[in-house]
C-alpha positions in Angstrom: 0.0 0.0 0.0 1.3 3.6 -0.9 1.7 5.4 2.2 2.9 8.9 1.5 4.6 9.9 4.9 5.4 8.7 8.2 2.0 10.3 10.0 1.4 8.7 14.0 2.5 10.0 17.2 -0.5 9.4 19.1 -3.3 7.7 20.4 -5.6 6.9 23.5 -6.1 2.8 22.5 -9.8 1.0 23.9 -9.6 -1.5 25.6 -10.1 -4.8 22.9 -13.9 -5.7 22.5 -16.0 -7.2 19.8 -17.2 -5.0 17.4 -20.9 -4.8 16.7 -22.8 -6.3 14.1 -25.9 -5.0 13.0 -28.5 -6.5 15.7 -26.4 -5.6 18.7 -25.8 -2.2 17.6 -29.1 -1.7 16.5 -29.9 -2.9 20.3 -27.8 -0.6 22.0 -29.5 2.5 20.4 -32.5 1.0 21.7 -31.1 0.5 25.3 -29.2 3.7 25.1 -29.6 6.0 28.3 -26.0 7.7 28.8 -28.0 10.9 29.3 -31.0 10.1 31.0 -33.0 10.0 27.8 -34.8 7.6 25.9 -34.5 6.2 22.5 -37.2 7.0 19.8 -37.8 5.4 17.1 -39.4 6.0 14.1 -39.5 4.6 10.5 -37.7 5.7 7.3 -40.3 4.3 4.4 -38.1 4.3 1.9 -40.5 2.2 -0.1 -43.5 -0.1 0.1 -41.0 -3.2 0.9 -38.2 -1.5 2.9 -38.6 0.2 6.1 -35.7 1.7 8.0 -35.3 1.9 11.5 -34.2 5.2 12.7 -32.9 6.0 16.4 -33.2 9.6 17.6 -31.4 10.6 21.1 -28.4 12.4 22.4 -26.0 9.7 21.8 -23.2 12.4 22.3 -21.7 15.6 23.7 -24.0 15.8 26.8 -22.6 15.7 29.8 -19.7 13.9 28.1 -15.9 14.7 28.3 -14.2 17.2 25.8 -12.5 16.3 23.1 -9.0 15.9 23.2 -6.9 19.2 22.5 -4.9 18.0 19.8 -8.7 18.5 17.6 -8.9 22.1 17.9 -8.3 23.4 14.8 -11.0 25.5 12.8 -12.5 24.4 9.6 -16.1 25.0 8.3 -18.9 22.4 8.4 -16.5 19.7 10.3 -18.4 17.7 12.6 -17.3 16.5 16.6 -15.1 14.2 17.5 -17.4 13.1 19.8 -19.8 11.7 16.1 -16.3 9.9 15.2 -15.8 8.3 18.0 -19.4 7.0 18.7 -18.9 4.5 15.5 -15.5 3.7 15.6 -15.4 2.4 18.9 -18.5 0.4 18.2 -17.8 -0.8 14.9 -14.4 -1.1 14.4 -11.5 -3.1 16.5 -7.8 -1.6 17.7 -6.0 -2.2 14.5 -8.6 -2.1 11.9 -8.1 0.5 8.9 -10.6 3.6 10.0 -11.3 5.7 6.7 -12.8 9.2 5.8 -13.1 9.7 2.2 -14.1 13.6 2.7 -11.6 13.9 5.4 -11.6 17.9 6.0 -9.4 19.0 8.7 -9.0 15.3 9.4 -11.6 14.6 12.8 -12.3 11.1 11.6 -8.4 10.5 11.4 -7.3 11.7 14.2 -10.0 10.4 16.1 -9.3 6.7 14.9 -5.4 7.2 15.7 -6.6 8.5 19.2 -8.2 5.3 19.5 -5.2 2.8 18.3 -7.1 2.5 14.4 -5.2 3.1 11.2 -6.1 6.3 9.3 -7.0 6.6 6.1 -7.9 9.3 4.3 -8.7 11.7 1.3 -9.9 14.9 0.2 -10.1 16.8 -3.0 -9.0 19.9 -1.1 -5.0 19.9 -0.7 -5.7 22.3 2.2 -6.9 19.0 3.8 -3.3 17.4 3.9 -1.8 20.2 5.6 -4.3 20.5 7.9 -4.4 17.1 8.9 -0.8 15.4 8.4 1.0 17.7 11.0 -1.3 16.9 14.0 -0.5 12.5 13.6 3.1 13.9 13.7 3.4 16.2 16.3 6.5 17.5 17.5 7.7 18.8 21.0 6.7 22.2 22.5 10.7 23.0 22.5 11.4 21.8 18.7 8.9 24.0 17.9 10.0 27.1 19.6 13.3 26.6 18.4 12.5 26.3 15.0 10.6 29.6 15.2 13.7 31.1 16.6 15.7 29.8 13.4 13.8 31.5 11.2 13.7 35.4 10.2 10.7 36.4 9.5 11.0 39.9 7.9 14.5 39.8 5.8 13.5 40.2 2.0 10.0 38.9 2.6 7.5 41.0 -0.2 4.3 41.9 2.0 1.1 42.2 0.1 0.1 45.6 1.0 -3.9 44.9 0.5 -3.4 42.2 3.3 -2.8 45.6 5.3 -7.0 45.3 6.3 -6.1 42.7 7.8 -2.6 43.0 9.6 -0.5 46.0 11.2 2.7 46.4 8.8 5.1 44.5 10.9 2.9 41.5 11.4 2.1 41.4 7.7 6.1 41.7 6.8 6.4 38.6 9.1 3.7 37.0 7.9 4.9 36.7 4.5 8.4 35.9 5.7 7.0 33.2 7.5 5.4 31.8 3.9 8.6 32.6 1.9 10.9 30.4 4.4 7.9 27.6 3.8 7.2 27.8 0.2 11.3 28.0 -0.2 11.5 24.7 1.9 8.5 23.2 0.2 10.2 23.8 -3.0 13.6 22.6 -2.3 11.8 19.5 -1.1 13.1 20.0 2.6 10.0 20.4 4.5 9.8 18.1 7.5 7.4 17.7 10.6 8.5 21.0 12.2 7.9 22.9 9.4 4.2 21.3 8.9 3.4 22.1 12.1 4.0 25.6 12.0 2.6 26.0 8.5 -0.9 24.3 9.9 -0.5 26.5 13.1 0.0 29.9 11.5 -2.6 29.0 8.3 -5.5 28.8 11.5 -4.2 31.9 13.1 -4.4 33.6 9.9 -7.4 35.7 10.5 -10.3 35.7 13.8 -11.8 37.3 16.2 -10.0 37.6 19.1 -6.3 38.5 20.4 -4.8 34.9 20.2 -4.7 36.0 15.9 -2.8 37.4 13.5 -5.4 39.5 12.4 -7.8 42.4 13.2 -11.3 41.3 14.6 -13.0 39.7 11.7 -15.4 36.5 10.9 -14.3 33.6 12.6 -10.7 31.3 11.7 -12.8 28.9 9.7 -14.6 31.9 6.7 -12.3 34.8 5.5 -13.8 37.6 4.1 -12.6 39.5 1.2 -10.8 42.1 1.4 -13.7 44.6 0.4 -15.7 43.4 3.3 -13.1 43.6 5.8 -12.2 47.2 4.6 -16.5 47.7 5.9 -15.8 45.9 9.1 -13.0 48.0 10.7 -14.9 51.3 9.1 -18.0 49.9 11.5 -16.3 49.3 14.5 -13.4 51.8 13.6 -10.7 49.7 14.1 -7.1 49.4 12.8 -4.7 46.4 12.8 -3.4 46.0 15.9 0.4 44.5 16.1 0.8 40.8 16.9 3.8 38.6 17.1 3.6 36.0 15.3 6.0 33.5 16.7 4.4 34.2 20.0 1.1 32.9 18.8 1.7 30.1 17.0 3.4 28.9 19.9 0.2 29.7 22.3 -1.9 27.7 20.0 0.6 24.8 19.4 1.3 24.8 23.2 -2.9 24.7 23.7 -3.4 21.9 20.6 -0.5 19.6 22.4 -2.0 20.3 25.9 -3.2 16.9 27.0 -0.8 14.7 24.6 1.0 12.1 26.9 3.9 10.3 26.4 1.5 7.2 26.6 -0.3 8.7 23.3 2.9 9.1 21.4 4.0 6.0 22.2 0.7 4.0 21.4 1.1 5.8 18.0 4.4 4.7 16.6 2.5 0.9 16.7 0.5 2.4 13.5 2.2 5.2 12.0 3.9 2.9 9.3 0.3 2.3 8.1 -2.0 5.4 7.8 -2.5 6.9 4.4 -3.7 10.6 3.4 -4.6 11.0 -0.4 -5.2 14.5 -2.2 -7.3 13.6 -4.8 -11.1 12.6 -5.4 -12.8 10.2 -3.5 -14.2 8.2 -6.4 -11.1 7.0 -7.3 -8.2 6.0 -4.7 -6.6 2.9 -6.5 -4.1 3.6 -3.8 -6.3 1.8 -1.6 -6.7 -2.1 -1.6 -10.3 -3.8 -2.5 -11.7 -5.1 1.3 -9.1 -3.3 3.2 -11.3 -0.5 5.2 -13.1 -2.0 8.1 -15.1 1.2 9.0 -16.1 4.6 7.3 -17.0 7.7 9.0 -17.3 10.7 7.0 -19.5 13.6 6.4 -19.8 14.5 2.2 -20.5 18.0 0.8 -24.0 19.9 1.2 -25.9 21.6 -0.7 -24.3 24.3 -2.1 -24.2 25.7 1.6 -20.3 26.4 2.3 -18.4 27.5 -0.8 -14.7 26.4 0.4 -13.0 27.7 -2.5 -14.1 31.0 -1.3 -14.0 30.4 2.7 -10.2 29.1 2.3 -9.0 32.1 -0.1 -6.6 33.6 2.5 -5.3 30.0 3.6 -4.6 29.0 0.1 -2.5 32.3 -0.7 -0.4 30.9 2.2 0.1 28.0 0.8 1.0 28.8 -2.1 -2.2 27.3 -4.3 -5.2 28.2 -6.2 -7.8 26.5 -4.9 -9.9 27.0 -8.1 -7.4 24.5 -9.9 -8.6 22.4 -7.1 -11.9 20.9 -8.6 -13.8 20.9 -5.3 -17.5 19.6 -5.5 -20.2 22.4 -5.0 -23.4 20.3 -5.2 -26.5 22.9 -6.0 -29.3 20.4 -6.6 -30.6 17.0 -4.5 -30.1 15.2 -8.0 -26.3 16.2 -8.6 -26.0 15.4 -4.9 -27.3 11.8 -5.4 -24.8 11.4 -8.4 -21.7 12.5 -6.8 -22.6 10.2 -3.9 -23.3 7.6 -5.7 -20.0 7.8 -7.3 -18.2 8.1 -4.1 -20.1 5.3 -2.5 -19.4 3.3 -5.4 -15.6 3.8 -4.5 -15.9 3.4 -1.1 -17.8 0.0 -1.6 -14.9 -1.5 -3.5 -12.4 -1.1 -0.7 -14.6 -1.7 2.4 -14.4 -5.4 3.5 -17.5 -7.6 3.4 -19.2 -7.3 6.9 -17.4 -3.6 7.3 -19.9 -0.5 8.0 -20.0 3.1 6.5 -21.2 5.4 8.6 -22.6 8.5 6.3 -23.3 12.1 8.2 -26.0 14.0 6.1 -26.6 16.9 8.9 -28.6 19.4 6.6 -32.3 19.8 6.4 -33.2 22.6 3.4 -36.1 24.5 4.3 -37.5 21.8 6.5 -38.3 19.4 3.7 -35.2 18.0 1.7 -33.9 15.2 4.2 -30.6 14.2 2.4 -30.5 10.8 4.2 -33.2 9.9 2.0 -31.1 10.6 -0.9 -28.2 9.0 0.9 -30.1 5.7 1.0 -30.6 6.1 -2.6 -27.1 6.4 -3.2 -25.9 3.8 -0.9 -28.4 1.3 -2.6 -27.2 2.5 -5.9 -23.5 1.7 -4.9 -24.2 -2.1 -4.0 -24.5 -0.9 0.1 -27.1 -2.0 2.5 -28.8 0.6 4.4 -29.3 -0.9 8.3 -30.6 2.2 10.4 -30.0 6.2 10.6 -28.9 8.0 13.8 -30.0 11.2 14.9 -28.2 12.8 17.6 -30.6 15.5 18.9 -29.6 18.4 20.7 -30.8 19.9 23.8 -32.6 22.6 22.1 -34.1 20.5 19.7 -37.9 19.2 20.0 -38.6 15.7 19.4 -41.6 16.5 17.3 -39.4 18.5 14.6 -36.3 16.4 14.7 -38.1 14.5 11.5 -40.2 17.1 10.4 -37.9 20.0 11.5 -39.5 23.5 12.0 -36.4 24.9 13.1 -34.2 23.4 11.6 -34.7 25.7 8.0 -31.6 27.4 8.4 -29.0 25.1 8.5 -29.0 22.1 11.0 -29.3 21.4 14.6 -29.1 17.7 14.3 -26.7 14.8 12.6 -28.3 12.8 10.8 -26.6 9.2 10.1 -26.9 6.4 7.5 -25.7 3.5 8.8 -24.9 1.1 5.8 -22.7 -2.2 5.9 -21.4 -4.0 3.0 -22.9 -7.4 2.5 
C-alpha cells in the first residue's frame, strides 16, 4: 500500500472488545440512556417493501468529556469528535483501517489514531493534507520554539500591501516571511514535521476574532472575508490592525493543541504510524487503496451548495501557495447532482470496504425543512451495491422531538446529525 509519509504520534487505544454487528448495535440505540434520555424510534419508508429503522437521542456531547486538544483546529462544516468516536469504537476493532473519504481538517483520522485505528484518508481539497498530516506527527513544545527562533521572519519577505485590512505592517512583513521560508522549503523539497506544524499553526491563526490571531477582529478562523468586506468591518467598528507577534502565537496555539498529549499517546502511535494513508485527490477513485481493506467509514460529504470552500479558504490558500480554483472541489447545488456524486463516491468506497465492514454517512442538513438528504443518501448507498441498516440522529438539547423528522427549526441550516448507517454485504 502507498503510504505517502510517516504520520502517528498518538493515540488513546480502547480496551479490545467485539465489534458490533448490525442487531447488537441496533440494540444498544434501543437500550441507550448515557444521558437520562430515551430512545425513539421512528420509520424511514423508503418504499412499500423496505422500512428503515431510525434511532433519535443524544447519543453524544452531553454531559460527556471534551474532546482531546490535539482537535482544535478550525475548519467549516467539520463535525465532533465526539460523532467519530461514537462509530469507531463500536464498529471497528484496535488495529482495523478507520477511513474518511471527505476527510476535512482530518476529525475522523485523528480520532481513529486517538483510539489505536489506522487512518486513512482523502480529500479533494489539498488544504486538507496540511491540515491534517502535522497533527498525527506532532513535535515537542521545544522543537517547535526553536525552529521559530531559526527563522527570520522579515528579511527580504515581499508583503502584500492589501493584506494591510487585515494586519499591522510588521505582522504582515512577518507573515509573508514566514510563507517565503515555507514555500522556499517546500520547494527545495526539505519540509519536514516542524515545518508542517507551524505551516498548519500559522494557516489557522491567519485571520479571527480575538487576540490569540494574526489578524484584526473579523469573521471567525474557519470563513475569511474578502478584502472589500473587511475594509467595511474596521470602518463599523473603527478599528485598525493591531500588532501581533507571530511567533508568540503560534506557539500559544501549538502549546494549547499539544496540551493533553501524553507520552503514553505518542508511544501507542508509533504501533501504527507505518500504516495510515492521506490522499489529495477525489474520493471516487483511490486505487491507492486495496479492495476489502477499510473495516469502518465515517465521513461527512458535501451539502448543498451551503459552504463554498474555495471561497472560505481564499486567505489560507495564498499561504500556501495554491489556487484553490485548480482544485476541482465539489459544490453540489441540486438534490439530483447530490445523489450522483454520492453515488460515485459510495461506489468507491464499496470496492475497498471489507464484506461485513460498516459506512457510517453524516448527512446533517435539512433545506427549508423538507429536503432530508439521508433519503437521498439511502438512494445512493443502494445504488453503490451498500445495505442501508438504520440512521442515527443525535438531537440536541434545544431541539424538539416532534421536529427532529419534520424539523421546524431546523430551516436554516441544522441542529441535528443525521446518520446512514450502511454495511457492505
Amino acid at each position: 500500500m502507498n503510504v505517502t509519509q510517516p504520520l502517528l504520534r498518538f493515540t488513546d487505544c480502547t480496551p479490545s472488545r467485539q465489534a458490533h454487528d448490525g442487531e447488537s448495535f441496533k440494540q444498544e440505540m434501543l437500550d441507550f440512556r448515557a444521558f437520562g434520555k430515551r430512545t425513539r424510534v421512528v420509520e424511514l419508508a423508503f418504499s412499500a417493501r423496505r422500512k428503515i429503522p431510525v434511532f433519535v437521542n443524544e447519543f453524544w456531547t452531553s454531559k460527556q468529556r471534551a474532546a482531546h486538544s490535539i482537535h482544535e483546529i478550525s475548519y467549516r462544516a467539520c463535525f465532533k469528535p465526539q460523532l467519530a468516536r461514537f462509530f469507531i469504537e463500536r464498529l471497528s476493532l484496535p488495529g482495523e483501517i478507520v477511513y474518511d473519504p471527505f476527510m476535512g481538517r482530518g476529525t475522523t483520522l485523528i480520532e481513529a489514531a486517538l483510539m489505536g485505528r489506522i487512518p486513512f484518508g482523502c480529500d479533494i481539497s489539498p488544504l486538507s493534507m496540511i491540515l491534517t498530516a502535522p497533527r498525527l506527527a506532532p513535535p515537542r513544545l521545544a522543537e517547535i520554539q526553536r525552529r521559530l527562533e531559526s527563522i527570520s521572519m522579515v528579511n527580504g519577505a515581499e508583503a502584500r500591501e492589501d493584506l494591510l485590512v487585515f494586519y499591522h505592517p510588521d505582522t504582515l512583513k512577518e507573515i509573508c516571511g514566514l510563507r517565503q521560508y515555507l514555500l522556499h522549503r517546500r520547494d527545495q523539497n526539505k519540509l519536514d514535521d516542524l515545518d508542517r506544524w507551524i505551516w498548519m499553526v500559522a494557516i489557522n491563526r491567519l485571520t479571527g476574532h480575538s487576540p490569540g490571531f494574526f489578524s484584526v477582529y473579523t469573521l471567525p478562523p474557519n470563513q475569511a472575508v474578502s478584502l472589500e468586506s473587511q475594509k467595511k468591518i474596521n470602518e463599523k467598528r473603527r478599528q485598525i490592525p493591531p500588532r501581533r507577534k507571530v511567533a508568540e502565537l503560534i506557539i500559544r496555539k501549538s502549546a494549547q493543541l499539544l496540551s493533553e498529549l501524553t507520552e503514553e499517546n505518542r508511544a501507542n502511535l508509533s504501533e501504527v504510524s507505518g500504516r495510515s494513508l492521506l490522499l489529495t485527490g477525489s474520493c471516487d477513485a483511490t486505487p491507492q487503496i486495496s479492495s476489502n481493506s477499510i473495516s469502518l467509514v465515517v465521513t461527512s460529504p458535501p451539502f448543498l451548495d451551503i459552504v463554498d470552500y474555495a471561497q472560505d479558504n481564499w486567505l489560507r490558500a495564498w499561504f500556501f501557495g495554491i489556487d484553490l480554483v485548480d482544485a476541482p472541489i465539489w459544490i453540489l447545488r441540486n438534490v439530483e447532482e447530490w445523489q450522483r456524486r454520492m453515488t460515485m463516491a459510495l461506489t468507491e468506497i464499496t470496492r475497498v470496504t471489507k464484506v461485513g465492514g460498516w459506512v457510517a454517512f453524516e448527512v446533517g442538513e435539512v433545506r427549508n425543512g423538507s429536503v432530508k438528504l439521508e433519503e437521498f443518501a439511502v438512494r445512493a448507498g443502494l445504488d453503490a451495491g451498500l445495505e442501508p441498516r438504520l440512521v442515527v440522529i443525535n438531537e440536541q438539547n434545544f431541539t424538539k422531538t416532534a421536529n427532529c423528522w419534520g424539523v421546524d427549526n431546523l430551516t436554516k441550516g441544522t441542529n441535528t446529525n443525521r446518520i446512514v448507517l450502511f454495511q457492505k454485504i
